[in-house]
N, C-alpha and C positions, 0 to 999 in steps of 0.2 A: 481668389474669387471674392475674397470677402473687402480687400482693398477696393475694388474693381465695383462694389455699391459702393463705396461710400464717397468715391470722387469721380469725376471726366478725367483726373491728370491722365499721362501716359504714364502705363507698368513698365518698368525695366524689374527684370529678371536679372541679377547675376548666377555665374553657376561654373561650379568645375568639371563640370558634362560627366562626374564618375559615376554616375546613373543612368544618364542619356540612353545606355541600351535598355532599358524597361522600358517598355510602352504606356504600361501609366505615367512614368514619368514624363516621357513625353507629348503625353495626351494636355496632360495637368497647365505644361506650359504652353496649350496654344494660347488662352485667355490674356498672355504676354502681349502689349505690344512692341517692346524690344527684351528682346533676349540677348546675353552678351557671354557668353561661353569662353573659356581660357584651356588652352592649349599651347605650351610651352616647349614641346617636344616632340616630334614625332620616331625618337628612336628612342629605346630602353633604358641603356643606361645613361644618358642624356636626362629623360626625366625623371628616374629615381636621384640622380643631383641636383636636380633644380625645384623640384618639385617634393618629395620625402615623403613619399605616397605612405598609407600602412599597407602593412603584408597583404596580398592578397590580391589588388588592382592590376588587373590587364591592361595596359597600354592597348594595345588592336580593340580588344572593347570598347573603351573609350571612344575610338577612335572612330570605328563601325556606328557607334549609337551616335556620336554627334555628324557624320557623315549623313545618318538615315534621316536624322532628325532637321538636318538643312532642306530635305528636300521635301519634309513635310509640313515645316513651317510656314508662315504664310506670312506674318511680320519680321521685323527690320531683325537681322541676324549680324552683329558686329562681333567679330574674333578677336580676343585680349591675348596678345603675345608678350609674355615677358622674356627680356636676352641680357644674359651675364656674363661679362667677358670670361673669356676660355671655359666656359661651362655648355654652353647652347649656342653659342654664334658662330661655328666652323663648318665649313663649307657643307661637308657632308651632312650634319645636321640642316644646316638651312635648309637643301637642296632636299631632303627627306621631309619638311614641314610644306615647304612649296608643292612639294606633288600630291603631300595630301588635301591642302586648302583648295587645289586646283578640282577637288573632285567633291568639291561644298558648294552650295549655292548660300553665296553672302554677301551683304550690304558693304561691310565696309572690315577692313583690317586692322587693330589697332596694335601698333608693336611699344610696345614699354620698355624701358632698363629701371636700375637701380637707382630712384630719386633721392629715398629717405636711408636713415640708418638698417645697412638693413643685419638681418639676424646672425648670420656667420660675416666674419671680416674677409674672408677669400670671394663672396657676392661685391662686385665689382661690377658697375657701369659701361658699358658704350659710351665710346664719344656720338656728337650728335652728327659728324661728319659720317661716320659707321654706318647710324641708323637710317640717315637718308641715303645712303648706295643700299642698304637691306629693304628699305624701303619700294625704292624705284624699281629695285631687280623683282620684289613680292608683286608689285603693281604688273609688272611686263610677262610675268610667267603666270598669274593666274587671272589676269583682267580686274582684278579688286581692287579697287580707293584703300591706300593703305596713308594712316595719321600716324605719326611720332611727334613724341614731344621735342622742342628748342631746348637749347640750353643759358637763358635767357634768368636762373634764377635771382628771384627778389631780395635783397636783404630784409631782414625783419628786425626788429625789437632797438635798432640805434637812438631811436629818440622819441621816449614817449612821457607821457604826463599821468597823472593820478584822478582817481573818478569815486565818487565814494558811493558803497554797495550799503543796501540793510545788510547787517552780518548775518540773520536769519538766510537771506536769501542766497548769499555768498559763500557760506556752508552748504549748501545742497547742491551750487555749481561745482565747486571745488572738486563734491565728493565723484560726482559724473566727470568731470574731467580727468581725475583720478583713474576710474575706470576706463575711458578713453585712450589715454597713453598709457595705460599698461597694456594694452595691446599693441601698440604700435606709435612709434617717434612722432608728435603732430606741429606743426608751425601754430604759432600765435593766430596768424589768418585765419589757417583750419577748423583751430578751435571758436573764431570769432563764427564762423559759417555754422559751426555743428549747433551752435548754445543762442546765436543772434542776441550779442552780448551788448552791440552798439556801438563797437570798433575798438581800436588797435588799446584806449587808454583804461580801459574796466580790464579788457584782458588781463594788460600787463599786470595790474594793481593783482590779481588773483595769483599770477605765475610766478611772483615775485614774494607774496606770502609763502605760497605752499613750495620754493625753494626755499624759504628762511629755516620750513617747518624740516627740510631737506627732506621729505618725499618726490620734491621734482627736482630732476636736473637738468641745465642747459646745456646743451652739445653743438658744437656747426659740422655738418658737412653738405659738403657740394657747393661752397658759398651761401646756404642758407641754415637758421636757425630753429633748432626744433628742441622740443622739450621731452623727455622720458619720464616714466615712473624709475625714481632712483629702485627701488627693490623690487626689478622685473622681474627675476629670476623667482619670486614669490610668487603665489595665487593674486588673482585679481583681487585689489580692495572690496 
């Protein structure tokens, strides 16, 4: 509400619907104008794998609350589907997510895989051949706009040049960036977008410090390059 004075933008909401069945909760989120709800599973233990819920969380709850809550919304409703090979993508789970989406009133579909590093090494990608037969079958069984990503990844960091930072200034990105990828693997782009740093060559000049400091390190996968906090496995800086 309080975003909602202080600009015109459009709200996006994101949300893992595991409240959705409160009614405040979803009272709170009409003021949304997109809401973007993630459902990954519609069978049990399918989403205790992919998902790593805490003790306690109903899947049908879930389920029920972001069901109720499509038909009460009144802004743009896109569904975040993420699919891990041999985790979430076999017929009978599809076929279990399909019947429940079909019983949503929603704008659009959006189905994800594995792009970045991700947390367990058995979390394993879709091809993008996969996503679009899950795609078109999502689209023909429940009438929904369903988006997946290409596989069309960019190389990053091959050739770049030097920029010079106040070091006052460059310590305080640093320390944020720091914080950034100890959550989570980010491209150089990424991090140009998060920080509006002024492109590919100030990045670099930073990423390539705080590897020397060896707090960051460089990894590729998927074809593209991404940075971690070397000592993840620690509390965030």
């Amino acid at each position: 509400r309080h975003i909602k004075t202080q600009t015109s933008k459009p709200l996006a909401v994101l949300t893992n619907c595991t409240t959705l069945m409160l009614p405040p909760v979803r009272q709170a989120l009409m003021a949304a104008d997109v809401v973007v709800p993630s459902l990954d599973s519609a069978r049990d233990a399918s989403f205790r794998k992919i998902d790593r819920p805490v003790p306690g969380l109903d899947l049908n709850e879930i389920i029920a609350g972001l069901i109720t809550f499509s038909h009460e919304y009144r802004g743009q409703l896109w569904l975040e589907v993420l699919l891990s090979c041999g985790i979430n993508d076999s017929d009978e789970d599809l076929s279990a997510l399909q019947s429940v989406v079909s019983k949503m009133r929603l704008d659009r579909v959006q189905l994800n895989t594995v792009l970045r590093p991700p947390a367990e090494p058995y979390a394993l990608p879709l091809a993008t051949v996969q996503l679009a037969a899950i795609a078109q079958s999502f689209s023909l069984q429940t009438g929904v706009p369903v988006d997946f990503p290409g596989d069309n990844p960019v190389s990053e960091g091959q050739d770049h040049g030097h920029a010079s930072l106040d070091n006052g200034a460059m310590q305080g990105v640093e320390k944020e960036i720091l914080r950034m990828i100890a959550r989570r693997p980010c491209t150089a782009a990424e991090i140009d977008r998060s920080f509006n740093l002024g492109g590919s060559d100030k990045v670099w000049q930073l990423l390539e410090r705080l590897m020397k400091t060896g707090m960051v390190q460089k990894i590729e996968y998927a074809g593209r390059v991404y940075f971690q906090y070397a000592a993840a496995e620690q509390a965030h800086p």
